[in-house]
VOKE-108482 format. One record per residue: x, y, z of N, C-alpha, C in turn. Coordinates in steps of 0.02 Angstrom, whole numbers, plus 50000, padded with zeros to 5 digits. Each point is the difference from the previous one (the first is absolute). Last residue first. Layout:
N
XYZXYZXYZ...
! end
This chain:
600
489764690948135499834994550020500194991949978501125026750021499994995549946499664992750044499765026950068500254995650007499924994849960500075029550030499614992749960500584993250030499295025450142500624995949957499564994149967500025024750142499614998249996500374992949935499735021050238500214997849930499944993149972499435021050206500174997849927500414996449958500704994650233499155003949982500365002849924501304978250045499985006250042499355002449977500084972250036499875006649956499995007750000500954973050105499605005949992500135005049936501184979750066499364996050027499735007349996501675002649819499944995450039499344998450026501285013849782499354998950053500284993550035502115015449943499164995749974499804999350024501475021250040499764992150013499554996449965500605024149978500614994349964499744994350018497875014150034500795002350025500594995349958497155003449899500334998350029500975002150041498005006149834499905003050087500404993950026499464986649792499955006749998499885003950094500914977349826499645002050044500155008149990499864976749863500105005750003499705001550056500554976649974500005001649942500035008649976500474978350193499795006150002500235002449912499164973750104500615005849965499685005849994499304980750219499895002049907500645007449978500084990650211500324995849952499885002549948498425006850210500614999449977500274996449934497805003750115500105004749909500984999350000498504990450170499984996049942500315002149958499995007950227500454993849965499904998649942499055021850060499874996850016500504993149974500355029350058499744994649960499984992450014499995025650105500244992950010499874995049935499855030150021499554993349995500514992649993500295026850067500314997949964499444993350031499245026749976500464994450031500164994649948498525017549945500665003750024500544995550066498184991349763500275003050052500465004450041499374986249781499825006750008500105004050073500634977049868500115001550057499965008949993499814976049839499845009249986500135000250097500414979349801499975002450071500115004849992499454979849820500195006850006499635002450077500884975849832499765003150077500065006250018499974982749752500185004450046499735003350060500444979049810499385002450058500615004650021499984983649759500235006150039499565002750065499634983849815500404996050069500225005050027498005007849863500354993349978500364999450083499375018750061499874998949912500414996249984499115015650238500214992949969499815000249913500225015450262500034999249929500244993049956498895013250263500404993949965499995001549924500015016350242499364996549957500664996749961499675015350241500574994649927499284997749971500305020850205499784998749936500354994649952500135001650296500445000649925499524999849949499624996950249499835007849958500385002849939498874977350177500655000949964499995006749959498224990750128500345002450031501005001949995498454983049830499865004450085500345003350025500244994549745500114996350063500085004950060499494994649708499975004850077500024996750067500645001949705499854996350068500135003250045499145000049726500315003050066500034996950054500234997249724499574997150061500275005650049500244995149709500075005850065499704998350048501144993649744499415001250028500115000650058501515005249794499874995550055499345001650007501245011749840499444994649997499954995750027501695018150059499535003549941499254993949982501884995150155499715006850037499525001049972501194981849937499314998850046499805006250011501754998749872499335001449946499514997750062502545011450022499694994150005499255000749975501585016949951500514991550029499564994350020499215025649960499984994949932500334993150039499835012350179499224999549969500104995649937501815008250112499754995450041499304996349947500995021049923500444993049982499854996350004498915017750083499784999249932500154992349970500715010750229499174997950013500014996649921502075012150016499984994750030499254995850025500105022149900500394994149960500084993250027499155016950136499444999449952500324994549931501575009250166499424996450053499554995549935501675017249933500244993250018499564995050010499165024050001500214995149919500144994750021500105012550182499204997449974500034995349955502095010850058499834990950062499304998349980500815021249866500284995050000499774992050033498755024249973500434996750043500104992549961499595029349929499974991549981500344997150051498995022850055500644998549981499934992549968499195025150130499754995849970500414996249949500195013950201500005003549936499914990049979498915015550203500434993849999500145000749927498595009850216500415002049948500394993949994497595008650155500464996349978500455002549946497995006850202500335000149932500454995350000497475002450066500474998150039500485003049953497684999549954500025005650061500534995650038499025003249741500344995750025500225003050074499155010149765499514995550050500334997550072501255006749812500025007650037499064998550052502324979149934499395007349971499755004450040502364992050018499494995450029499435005549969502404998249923500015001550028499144999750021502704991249876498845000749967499955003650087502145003749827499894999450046499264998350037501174998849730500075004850091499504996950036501494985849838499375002150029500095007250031501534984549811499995002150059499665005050030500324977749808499555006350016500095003150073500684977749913500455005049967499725007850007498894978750089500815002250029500355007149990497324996949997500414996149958500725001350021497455001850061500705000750046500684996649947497235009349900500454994350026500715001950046497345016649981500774996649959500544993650022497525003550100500475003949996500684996649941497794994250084500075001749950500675003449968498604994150228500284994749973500394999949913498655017750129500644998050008500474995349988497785009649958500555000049952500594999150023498404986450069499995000349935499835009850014500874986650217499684998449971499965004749921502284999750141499364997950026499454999349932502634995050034499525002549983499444999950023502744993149969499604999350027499385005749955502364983449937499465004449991499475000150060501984984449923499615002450071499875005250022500344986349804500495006450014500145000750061498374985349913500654997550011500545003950016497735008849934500134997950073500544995250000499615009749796500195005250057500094995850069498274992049839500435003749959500315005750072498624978050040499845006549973500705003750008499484972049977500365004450039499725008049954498824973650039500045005449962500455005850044499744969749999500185007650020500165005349967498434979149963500385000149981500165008250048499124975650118499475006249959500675005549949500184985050235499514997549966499865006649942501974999850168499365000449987499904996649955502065012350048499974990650024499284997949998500695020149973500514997449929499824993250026499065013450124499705004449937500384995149935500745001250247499424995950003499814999149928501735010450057500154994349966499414996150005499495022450037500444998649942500284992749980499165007850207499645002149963500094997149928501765002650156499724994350015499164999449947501315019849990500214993549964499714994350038499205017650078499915000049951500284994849942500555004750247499344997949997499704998449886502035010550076500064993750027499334995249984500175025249991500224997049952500024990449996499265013250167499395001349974500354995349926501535004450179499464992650026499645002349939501235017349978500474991850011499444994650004499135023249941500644999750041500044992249993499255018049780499544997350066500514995050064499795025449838500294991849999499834997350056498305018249927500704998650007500244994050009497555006649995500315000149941500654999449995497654996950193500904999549999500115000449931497575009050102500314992649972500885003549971498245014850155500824996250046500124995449932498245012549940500835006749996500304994850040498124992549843500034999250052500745003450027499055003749795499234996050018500034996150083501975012349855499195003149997499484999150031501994987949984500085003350045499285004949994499934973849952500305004649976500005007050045498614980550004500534994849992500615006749957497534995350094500485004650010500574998350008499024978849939499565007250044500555003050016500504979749899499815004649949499405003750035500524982650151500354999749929499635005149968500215004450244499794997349968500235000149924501765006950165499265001149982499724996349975502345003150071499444994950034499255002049985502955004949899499005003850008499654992750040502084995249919500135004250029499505005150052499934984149782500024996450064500195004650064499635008849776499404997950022499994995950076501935010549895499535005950031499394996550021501584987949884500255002050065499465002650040499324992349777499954994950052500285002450061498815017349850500464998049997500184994550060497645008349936500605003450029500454995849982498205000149838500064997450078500535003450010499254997749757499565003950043500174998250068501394994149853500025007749994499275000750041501044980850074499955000949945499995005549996500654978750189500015005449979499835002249921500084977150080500085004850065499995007049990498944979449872500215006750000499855003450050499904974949865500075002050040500175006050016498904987549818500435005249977500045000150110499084975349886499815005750038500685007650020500094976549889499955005049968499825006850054499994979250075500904999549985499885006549961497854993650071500305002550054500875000149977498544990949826499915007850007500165002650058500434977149946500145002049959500065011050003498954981750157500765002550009500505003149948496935003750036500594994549972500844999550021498365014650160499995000149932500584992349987499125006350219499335001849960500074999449915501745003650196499674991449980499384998949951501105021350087500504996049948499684993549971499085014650190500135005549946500344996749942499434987950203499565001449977500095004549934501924993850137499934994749959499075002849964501065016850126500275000049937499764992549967499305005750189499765005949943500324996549957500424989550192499334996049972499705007149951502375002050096499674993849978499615001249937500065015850172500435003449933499884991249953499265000650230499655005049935500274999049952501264990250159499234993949967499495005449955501885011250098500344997549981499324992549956499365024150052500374996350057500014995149938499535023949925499994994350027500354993850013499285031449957500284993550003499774993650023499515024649937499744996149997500224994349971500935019350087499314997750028499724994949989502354993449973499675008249972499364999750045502094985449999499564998450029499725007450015501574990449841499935007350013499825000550076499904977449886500675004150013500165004750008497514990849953500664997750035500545001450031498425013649861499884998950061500204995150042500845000049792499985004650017499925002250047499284982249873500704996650035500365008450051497625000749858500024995850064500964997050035499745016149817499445002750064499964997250035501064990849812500485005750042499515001450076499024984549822500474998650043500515002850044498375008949852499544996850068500694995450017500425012449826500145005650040499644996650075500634992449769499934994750040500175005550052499275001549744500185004250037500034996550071499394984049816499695006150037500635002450042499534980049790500205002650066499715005949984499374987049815500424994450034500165001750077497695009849865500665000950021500474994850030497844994049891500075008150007500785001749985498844977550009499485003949954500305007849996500854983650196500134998049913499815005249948499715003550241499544994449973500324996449951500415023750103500564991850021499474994250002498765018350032500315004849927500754993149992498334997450203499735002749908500515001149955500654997850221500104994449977499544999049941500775019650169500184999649899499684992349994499375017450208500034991249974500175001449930500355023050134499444995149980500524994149982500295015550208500314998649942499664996549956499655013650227499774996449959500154998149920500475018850172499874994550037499984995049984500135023749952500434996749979500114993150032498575005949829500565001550011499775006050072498984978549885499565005850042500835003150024500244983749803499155001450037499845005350031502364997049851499665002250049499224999449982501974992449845500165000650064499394999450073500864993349739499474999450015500235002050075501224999349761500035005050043499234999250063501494982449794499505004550044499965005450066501284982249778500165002450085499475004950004500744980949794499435005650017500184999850074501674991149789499844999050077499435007150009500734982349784499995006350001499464999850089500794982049830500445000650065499895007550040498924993849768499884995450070500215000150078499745018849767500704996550047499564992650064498365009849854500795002349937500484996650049497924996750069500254996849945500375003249968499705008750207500084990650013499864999249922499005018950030500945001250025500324993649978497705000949999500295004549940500774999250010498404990950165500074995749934500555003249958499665012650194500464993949996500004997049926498445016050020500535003049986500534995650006497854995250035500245001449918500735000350005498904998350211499974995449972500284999149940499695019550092500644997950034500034992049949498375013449997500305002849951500594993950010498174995350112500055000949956500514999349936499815006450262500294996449965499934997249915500125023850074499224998750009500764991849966500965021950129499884997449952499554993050003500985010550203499515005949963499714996949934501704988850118499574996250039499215007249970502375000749959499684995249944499234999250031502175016150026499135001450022499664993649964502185000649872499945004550046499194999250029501924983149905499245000949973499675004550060502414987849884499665002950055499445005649994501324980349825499695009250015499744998650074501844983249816499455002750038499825006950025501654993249842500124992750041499305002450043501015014349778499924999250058499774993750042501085001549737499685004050051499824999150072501274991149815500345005250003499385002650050499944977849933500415000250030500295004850010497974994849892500085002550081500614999350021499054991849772500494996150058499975000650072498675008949787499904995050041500294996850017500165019549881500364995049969499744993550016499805026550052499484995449958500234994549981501195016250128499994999449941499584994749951499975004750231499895006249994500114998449900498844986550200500354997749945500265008349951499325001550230499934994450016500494997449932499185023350011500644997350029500124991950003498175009249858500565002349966500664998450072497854992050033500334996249968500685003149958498645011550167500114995750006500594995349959498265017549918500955003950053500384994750035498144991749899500475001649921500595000750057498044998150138500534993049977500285000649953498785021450079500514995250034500324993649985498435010049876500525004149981500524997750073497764988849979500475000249954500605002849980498545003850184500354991849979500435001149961498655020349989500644999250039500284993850022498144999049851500445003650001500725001150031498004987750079500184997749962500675003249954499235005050266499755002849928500604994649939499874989850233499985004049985499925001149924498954986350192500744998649965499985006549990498724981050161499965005849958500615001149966499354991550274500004998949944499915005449934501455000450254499324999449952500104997949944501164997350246500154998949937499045001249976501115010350229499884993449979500045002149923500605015650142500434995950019499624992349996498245018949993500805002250023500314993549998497914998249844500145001850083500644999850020498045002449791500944998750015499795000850066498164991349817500015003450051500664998650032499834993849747499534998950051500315005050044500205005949762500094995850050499654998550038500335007849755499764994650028500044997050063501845019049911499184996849987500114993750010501525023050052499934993050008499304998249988501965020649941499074998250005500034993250005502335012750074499634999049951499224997650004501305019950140499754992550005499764998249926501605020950089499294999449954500074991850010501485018850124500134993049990499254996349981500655021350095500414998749937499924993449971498535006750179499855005349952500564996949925499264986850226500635003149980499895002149931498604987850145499995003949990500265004249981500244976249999500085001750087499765008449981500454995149764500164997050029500015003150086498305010649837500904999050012500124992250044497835011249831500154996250029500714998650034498595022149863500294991750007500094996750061498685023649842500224995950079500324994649981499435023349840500134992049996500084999850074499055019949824500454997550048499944995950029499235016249780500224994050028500314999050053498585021949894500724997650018499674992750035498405014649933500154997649948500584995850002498715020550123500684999349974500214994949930498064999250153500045006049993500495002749947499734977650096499325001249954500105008549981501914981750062499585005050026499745002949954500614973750018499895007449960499755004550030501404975150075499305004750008500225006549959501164972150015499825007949982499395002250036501644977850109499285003149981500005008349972501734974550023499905007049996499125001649992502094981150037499195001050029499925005250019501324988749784500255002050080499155000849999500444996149812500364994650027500165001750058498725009549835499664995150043500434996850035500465018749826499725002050081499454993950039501455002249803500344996850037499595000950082499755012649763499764989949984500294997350068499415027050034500354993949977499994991949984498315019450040500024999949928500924995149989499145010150201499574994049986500144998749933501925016250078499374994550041499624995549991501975009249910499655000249957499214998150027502465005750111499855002949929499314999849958500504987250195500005007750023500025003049939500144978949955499215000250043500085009150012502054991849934499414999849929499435001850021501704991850161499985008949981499595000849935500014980050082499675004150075499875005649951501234984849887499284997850009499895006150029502234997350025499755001849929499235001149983501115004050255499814993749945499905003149945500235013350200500325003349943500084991049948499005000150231499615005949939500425000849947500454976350103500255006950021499285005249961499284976450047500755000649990500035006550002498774973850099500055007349981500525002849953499494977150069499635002850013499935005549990501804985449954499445000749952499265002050039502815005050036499354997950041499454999949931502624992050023499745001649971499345001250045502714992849985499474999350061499335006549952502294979249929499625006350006499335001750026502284981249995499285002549994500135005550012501934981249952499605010150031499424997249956502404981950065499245003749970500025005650007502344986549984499385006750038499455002049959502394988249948499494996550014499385001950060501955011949836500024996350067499524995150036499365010449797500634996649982500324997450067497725010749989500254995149989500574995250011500035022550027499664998250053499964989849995500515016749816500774997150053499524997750063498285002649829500524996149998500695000250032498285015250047499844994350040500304994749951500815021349973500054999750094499694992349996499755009449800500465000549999500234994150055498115009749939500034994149982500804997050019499235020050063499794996250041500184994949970500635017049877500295000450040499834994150054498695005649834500714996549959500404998450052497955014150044500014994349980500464992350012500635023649977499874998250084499774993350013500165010049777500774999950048499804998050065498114994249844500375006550002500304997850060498634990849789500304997150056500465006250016497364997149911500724999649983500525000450062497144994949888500545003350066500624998049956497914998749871500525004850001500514998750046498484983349961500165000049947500725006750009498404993950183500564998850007500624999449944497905016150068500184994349959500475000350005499095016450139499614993649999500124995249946500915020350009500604996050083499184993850001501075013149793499424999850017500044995850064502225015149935499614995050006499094999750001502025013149996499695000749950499764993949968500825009050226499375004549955499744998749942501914990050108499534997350031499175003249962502275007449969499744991749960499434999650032500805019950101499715000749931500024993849946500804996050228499215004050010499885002749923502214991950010499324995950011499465001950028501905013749934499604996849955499634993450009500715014950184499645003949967499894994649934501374992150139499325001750046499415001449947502384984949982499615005449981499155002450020501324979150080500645005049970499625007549957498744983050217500294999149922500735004450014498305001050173500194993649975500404999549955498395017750014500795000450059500254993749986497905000349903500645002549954500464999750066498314980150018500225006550029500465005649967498974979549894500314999750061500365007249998497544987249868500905002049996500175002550069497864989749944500674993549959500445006249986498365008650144500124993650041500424996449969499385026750039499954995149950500234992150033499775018850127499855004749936499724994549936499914994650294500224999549924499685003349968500534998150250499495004349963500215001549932501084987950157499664995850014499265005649959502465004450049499664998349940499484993649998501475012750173499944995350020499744993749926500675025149999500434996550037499904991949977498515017349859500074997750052500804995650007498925005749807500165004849997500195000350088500054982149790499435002250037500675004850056500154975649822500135010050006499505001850041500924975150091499615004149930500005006250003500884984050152500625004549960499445001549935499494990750271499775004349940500435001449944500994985150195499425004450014499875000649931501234980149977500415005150012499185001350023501494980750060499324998250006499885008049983501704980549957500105006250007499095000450000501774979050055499295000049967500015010050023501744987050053499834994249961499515003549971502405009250170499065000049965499794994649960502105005350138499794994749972499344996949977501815018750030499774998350082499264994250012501575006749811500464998650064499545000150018498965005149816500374993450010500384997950055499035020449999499374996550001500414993049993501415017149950500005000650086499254994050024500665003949749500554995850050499925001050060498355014449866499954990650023500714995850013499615025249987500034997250069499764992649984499995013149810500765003850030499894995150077497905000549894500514997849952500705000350023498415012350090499754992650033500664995749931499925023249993500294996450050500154995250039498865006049765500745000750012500444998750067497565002449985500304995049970500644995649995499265021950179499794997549923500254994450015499745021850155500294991649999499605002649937499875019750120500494999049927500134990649976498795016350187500995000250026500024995849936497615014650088500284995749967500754999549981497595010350134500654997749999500144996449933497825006650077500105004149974500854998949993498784992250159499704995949949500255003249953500625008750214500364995649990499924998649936498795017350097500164998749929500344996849981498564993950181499665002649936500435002549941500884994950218499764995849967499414999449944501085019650144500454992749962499644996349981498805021750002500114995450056500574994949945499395024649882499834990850022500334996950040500425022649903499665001050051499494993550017501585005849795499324997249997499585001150053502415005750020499575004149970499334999049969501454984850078500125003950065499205005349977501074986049860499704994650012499615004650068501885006449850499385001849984499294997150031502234997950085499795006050010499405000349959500194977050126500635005949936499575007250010499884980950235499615005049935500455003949938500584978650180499965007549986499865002449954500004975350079499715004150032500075006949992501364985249913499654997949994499195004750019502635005649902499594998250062499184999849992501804997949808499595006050024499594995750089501474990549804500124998850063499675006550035499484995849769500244996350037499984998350076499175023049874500454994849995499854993650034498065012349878500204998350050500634999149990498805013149820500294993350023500355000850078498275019549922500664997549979500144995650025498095021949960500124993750023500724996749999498735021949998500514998750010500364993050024497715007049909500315001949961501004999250008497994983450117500275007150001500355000449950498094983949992500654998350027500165007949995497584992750065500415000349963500625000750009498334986150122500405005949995500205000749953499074978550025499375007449998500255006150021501724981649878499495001350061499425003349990501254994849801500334995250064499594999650041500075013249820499254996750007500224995250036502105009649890499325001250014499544995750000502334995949994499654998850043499585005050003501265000949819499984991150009499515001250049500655021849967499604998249965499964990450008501775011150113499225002350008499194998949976502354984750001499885006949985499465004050033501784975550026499435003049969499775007650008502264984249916499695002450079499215002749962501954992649868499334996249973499525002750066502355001449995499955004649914498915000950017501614987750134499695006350042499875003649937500184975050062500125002849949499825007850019499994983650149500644993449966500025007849934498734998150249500105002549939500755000049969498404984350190500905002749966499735007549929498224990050164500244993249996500675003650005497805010949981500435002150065500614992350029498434999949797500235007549993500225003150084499414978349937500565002149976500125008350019498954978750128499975007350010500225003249933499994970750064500445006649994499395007049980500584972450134499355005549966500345006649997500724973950017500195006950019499535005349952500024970550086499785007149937500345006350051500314969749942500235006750065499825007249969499054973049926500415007350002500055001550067498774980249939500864998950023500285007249985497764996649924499994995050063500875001350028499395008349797499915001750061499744998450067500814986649810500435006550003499825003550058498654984949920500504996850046500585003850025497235006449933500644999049955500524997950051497564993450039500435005849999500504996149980497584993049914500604998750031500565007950021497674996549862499895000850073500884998450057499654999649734499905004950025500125002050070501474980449945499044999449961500175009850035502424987649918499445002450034499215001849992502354993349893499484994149987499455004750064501695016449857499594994250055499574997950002502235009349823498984999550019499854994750050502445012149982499884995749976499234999150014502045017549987499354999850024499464995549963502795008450050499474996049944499384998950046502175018250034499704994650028499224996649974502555012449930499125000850013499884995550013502245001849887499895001350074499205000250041500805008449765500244995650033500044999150082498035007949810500555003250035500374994850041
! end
């Protein structure tokens, strides 16, 4: 195709990260609360059975759009479910098609690397409860109904049958114009579990012990001796009934938020690295130049390394350049973040979900409960960075925000502990409305910290808008797109203050976040420099240094609500971007918030 971008074989060893992502900018997309680009293709009643442990009502029906956030539809009323039980039960129509229709808005605002949630079929929002894993979602597509009947007339354990259906066709689509501008995507996959309604699962319910498939989860039959009837226990994911764990053998003994040993059922290996290799090289050609660029790797820290071990090998010899990101969060949630420096060996994953850099720059600039002073914040972050090669700290997925966290306004706004009651349910004063001047202020400073760092910056879908939200489902909410005019949001029915505000795309965000992106590609110390901090007594500016080859840059953070003197030395050097600043340039001070690179 004219115009594509050639994907030339790297001289790279296994254990190397890819250079690409070392130097992205990711935007993590939601689809199905991204654009609906196709309303032929919305989903039904039937798409989302076996969604929840509710069933869906007979009077079900597509969310609009701009449906206020916080108010119950009418059928949603008549379930007699708390908001947030049948929130799960929503759905406003994104697809493919929309993520397709919004990559000139991904080119203006100067994405490099698309990072999508779940787009496998499966019967959930979030589709982290797969039907199937080498096809993509019917809503997705152009025909609902005849790809669920391609799909049927498949043996979904040989890859001899699968076939390629509109929705399929449709992704392949998205990740060559994705290509063609020069934009990765990954895809975010959990190989720890998958939906009850799996191809596998539902055979087991059809055929209990007598399915050829009933080893691949961690199931136990019993016969009632009276009757004669079969009935089965499993294993859920965190206990979650919908969500069947695959069977892990050979392990050793797991402990929360460390790494075991072991792998999984030989079988299901196997049928993951086909589902695998059909995106990675979708036309069998061994170029990869039509398939995906890497996977984000849901709950990794549940899965036996082992597998993990295979599974790089596997990836890494069809695409070399092919990027592994991890999902490794929590030791003792919510105090205790575990040590990834297992799984950022080489042997595993190139990066991680970089949620230990939010938590600690967080209690910085928030100054949340659980904040810190200016030599805190330091000596976390150089301990949290220094531990790995500079190869895998330029990789590290930095993420101020995701679908599981509040939204960056809403998060800096809240002084709570990170990810404690971090929603109105779970606390009636946490704030969900727009948030006031200083809170905003505070955030871009946040932000240029995020573009001036050590590590690659991950933006969540919306918050350039200047989207707000509280924690997972609020953070979920449909996009602010210009052309969409809102009613009115109005504060949940948890919530013991009110508010009203109609909900709107802001412009100065966009601007803001373009201008962080530019900064970022324009120079490569940002992206593969290396990183010092300097501290100086009784001085209460955050700077640290960037250097690569003859390039040094000087980054000054002034989180404060005063204004800081600066010292003779830092005159002369060239001001390169500033931010919270008045028309004046910097001189012998620094107003409160804000925050500028200087050319050493």
């Amino acid at each position: 195709m004219e115009g594509h971008i050639p994907y030339a074989k790297s001289n790279l060893n296994n254990n190397d990260t890819p250079l690409w992502a070392r130097q992205a900018i990711w935007y993590q997309i939601l689809v199905e609360r991204f654009y609906n680009g196709n309303t032929n293709n919305d989903p039904t009643k039937e798409t989302c059975e076996k969604a929840t442990i509710d069933p869906i009502p007979e009077s079900w029906t597509l969310t609009p759009w701009s449906h206020n956030w916080y108010k119950q539809e009418e059928w949603a009323q008549g379930t007699g479910l708390d908001f947030y039980r049948a929130v799960q039960m929503r759905r406003y129509g994104g697809d493919l098609d929309g993520v397709i229709e919004k990559i000139p808005y991904l080119v203006e605002l100067g994405i490099t690397a698309v990072y999508l949630n779940p787009v496998n079929d499966a019967p959930s929002l979030h589709k982290y409860d797969a039907r199937y894993y080498h096809h993509i979602d019917v809503t997705f597509g152009d025909d609902i109904t005849g790809d669920r009947d391609l799909i049927l007339t498949e043996n979904a354990d040989d890859p001899n049958t699968w076939q390629w259906t509109s929705a399929d066709l449709k992704f392949l689509k998205l990740v060559n114009l994705l290509h063609h501008h020069g934009i990765k995507i990954i895809m975010d996959f959990s190989w720890n579990h998958t939906g009850i309604s799996f191809w596998a699962f539902q055979d087991i319910i059809k055929n209990k012990s007598q399915s050829k498939y009933k080893d691949w989860y961690n199931i136990h039959f019993k016969v009632d001796p009276d009757t004669g009837s079969e009935t089965f226990k499993y294993a859920g994911w965190q206990g979650i009934s919908s969500l069947p764990e695959w069977k892990k053998v050979e392990t050793t003994e797991k402990r929360v938020g460390e790494p075991f040993d072991g792998n999984l059922d030989a079988h299901v290996k196997d049928h993951i690295f086909k589902s695998c290799k059909r995106w990675i090289d979708p036309y069998g050609d061994g170029s990869c130049r039509d398939g995906i660029d890497g996977m984000r790797l849901d709950v990794a820290e549940d899965v036996p390394v082992g597998f993990w071990r295979e599974f790089r090998q596997f990836v890494k010899s069809l695409n070399p350049d092919f990027f592994l990101v991890g999902e490794n969060w929590w030791s003792e949630w919510p105090h205790r973040l575990m040590d990834t420096t297992p799984w950022l060996q080489g042997d595993i994953f190139d990066s991680v979900m970089h949620y230990h850099w939010f938590k600690v720059v967080r209690g910085y600039f928030v100054q949340s409960v659980d904040g810190l002073s200016l030599s805190g914040l330091i000596n976390s972050l150089e301990a949290l960075i220094k531990k790995f090669p500079l190869q895998t700290q330029q990789a590290l997925m930095n993420v101020a925000a995701s679908h599981d966290t509040p939204r960056l306004l809403t998060s800096f706004h809240n002084k709570n502990v990170y990810k404690l009651r971090c929603k109105p349910s779970e606390d009636s004063s946490y704030f969900t409305g727009l948030p006031d001047t200083e809170v905003r202020r505070l955030a871009r400073l946040l932000l240029f910290h995020q573009f001036t760092f050590i590590g690659a910056p991950h933006i969540w879908n919306g918050d350039e808008m200047g989207m707000v939200g509280a924690d997972d489902p609020d953070n979920r909410k449909p996009l602010w797109w210009p052309d969409i005019i809102f009613d009115e949001e109005t504060q949940s029915p948890y919530s013991n203050y009110t508010y009203s505000f109609v909900p709107g795309f802001n412009p100065d965000c966009f601007e803001f976040y373009k201008s962080l992106i530019a900064l970022r590609k324009q120079y490569d110390v940002l992206s593969l420099g290396d990183l010092n901090f300097i501290y100086k007594e009784n001085f209460p500016i955050l700077m640290y240094q960037r250097k690569y080859g003859d390039q040094v840059f000087l980054v000054l953070i002034n989180v404060n609500s005063f204004e800081v003197s600066l010292p003779n030395e830092f005159a002369g050097n060239e001001l390169i971007f500033r931010v919270g600043f008045n028309e004046n340039p910097l001189k012998e001070v620094m107003p409160p918030l804000s925050g500028c690179i200087l050319s050493v």
